[in-house]
C-alpha positions in Angstrom: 48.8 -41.5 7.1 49.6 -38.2 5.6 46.6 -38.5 2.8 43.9 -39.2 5.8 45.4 -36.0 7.9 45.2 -34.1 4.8 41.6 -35.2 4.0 40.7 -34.7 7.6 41.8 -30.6 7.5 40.5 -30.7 4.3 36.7 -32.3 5.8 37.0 -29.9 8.9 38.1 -26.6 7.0 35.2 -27.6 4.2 32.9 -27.8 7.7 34.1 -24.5 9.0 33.6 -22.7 6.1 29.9 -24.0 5.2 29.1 -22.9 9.2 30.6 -20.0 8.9 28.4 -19.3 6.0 25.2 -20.1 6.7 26.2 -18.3 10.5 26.6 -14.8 8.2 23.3 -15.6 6.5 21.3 -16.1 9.2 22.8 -13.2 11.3 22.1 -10.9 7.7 18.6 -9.0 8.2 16.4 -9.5 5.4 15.7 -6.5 3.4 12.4 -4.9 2.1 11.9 -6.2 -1.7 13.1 -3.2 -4.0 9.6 -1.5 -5.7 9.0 0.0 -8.7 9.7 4.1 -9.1 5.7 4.4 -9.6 3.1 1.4 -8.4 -0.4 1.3 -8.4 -2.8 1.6 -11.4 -0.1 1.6 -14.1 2.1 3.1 -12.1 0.9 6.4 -10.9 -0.7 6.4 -7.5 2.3 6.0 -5.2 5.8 6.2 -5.1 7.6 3.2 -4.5 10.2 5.3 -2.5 7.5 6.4 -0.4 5.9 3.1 0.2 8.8 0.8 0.7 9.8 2.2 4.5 6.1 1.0 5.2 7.0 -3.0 4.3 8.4 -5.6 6.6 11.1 -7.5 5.2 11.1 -10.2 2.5 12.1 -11.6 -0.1 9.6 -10.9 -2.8 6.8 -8.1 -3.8 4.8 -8.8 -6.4 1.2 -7.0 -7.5 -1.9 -8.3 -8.0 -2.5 -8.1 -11.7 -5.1 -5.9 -12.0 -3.2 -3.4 -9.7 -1.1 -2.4 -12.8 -4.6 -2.2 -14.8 -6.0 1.7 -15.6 -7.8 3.3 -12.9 -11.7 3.9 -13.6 -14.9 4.0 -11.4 -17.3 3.2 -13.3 -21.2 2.2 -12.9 -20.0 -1.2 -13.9 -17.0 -1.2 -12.2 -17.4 0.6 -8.9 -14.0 -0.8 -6.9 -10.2 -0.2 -7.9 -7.7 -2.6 -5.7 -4.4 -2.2 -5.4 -2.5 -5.4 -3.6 1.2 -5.2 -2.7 2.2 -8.7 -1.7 5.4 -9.6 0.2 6.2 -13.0 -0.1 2.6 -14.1 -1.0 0.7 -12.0 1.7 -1.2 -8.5 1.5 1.1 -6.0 3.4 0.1 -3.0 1.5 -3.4 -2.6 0.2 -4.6 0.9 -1.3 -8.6 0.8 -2.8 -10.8 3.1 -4.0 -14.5 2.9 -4.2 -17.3 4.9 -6.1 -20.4 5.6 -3.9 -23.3 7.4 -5.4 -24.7 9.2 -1.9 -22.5 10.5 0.5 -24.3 9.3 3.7 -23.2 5.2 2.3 -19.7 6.0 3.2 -20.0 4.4 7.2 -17.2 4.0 8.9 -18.1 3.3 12.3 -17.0 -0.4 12.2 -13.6 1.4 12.9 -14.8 3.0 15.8 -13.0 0.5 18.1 -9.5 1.2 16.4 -9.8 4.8 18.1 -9.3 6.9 14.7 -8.4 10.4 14.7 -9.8 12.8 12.3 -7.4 13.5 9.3 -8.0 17.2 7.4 -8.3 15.7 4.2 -11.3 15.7 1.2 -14.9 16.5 2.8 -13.8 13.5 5.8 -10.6 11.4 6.5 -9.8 9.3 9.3 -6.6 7.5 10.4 -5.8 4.8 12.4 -3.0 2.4 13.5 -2.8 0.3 10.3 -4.1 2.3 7.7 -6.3 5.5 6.7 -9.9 6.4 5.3 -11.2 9.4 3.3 -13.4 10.5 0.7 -14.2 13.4 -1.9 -16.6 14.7 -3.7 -16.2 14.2 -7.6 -19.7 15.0 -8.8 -22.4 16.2 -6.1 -26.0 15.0 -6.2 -28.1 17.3 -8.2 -30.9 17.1 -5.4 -31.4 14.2 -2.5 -33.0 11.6 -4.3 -30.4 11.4 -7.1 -27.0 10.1 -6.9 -23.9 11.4 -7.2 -20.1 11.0 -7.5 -18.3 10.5 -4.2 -15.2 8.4 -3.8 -14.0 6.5 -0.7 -10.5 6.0 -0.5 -8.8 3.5 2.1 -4.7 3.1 2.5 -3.8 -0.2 4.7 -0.5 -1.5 5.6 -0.3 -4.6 7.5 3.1 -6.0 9.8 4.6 -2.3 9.3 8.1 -2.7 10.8 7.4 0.8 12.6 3.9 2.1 13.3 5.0 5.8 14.5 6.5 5.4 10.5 3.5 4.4 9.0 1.0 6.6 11.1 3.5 9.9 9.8 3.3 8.6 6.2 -0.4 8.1 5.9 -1.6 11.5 5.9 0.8 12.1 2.8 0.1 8.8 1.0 -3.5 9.8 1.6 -3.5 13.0 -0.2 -1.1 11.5 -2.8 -3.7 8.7 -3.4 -7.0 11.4 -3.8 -4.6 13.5 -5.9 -4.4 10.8 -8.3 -8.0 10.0 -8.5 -9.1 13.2 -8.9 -7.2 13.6 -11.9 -7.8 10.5 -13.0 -11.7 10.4 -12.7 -11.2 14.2 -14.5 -12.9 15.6 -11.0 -13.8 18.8 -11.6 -11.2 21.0 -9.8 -8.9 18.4 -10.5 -5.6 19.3 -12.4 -6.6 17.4 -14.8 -10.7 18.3 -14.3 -10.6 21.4 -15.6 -10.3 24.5 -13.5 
């Protein structure tokens, strides 16, 4: 009688315990994924710290691979992507795209999203999920031939805190046309000369 008592508390504290466990797991919030220092485009576009606050919870970010690839708008290669995945869906998305005239750059399909006009480049816009600017890198020499301008577009889906994200966006923004411009050797750019 004494062995069956003993495997009975035994059973029951065993039972306890496990409930008690998977009680603290559940009741423990999932955190955001920790990011890289740098991410984006071999690691110079963002930083991670800045970025992270943005994500909802999960258990794991991973980048589409050519996100870590160089950054180059080229004739050939007109559109740079940057996907931030958390746990297998798009929750941060940061592209750039190389237009040759100015007036192709339409953004009036956001017009319903009631934007407001963000001071940044030669137009930005911002919204409740993401942002939208562009620069000029190389003006058309006359109105017939093309030029360089670059479209830039930030968007963050399932942010756990929109008045968050809409407060970060202007500075990822500027971060994100920063980087271009010295990447694409803009001139005025840092890195453009002069």
């Amino acid at each position: 009688m004494r062995r069956f008592t003993r495997a009975a508390a035994a059973v029951s504290t065993a039972a306890v315990t496990a409930g008690l466990l998977v009680s603290c797991a559940a009741s423990e919030e999932k955190a955001v994924p920790k990011l890289p220092e740098r991410i984006c485009w071999g690691g110079g576009a963002f930083a991670g710290s800045d970025v992270a606050p943005l994500l909802p919870p999960g258990d794991k970010a991973e980048f589409t691979p050519r996100s870590g690839a160089f950054f180059a708008l080229t004739k050939e290669l007109d559109s740079a992507t940057c996907n931030l995945y958390i746990d297998g869906n798009t929750k941060f998305q940061a592209i750039a795209t190389r237009r040759n005239f100015a007036e192709s750059i339409d953004w009036s399909s956001w017009d319903s999203a009631d934007p407001k006009p963000l001071d940044l480049g030669d137009k930005g816009i911002i919204y409740d999920t993401g942002a939208h600017a562009y620069f000029t890198c190389e003006p058309a020499k006359n109105p017939n031939s093309p030029g360089k301008y670059i479209e830039l577009r930030i968007h963050a889906d399932d942010a756990p805190d929109k008045s968050k994200l809409q407060a970060a966006l202007p500075a990822l923004m500027k971060e994100f046309m920063a980087f271009a411009q010295r990447e694409l050797k803009c001139p005025g750019s840092a890195a453009g000369g002069a």
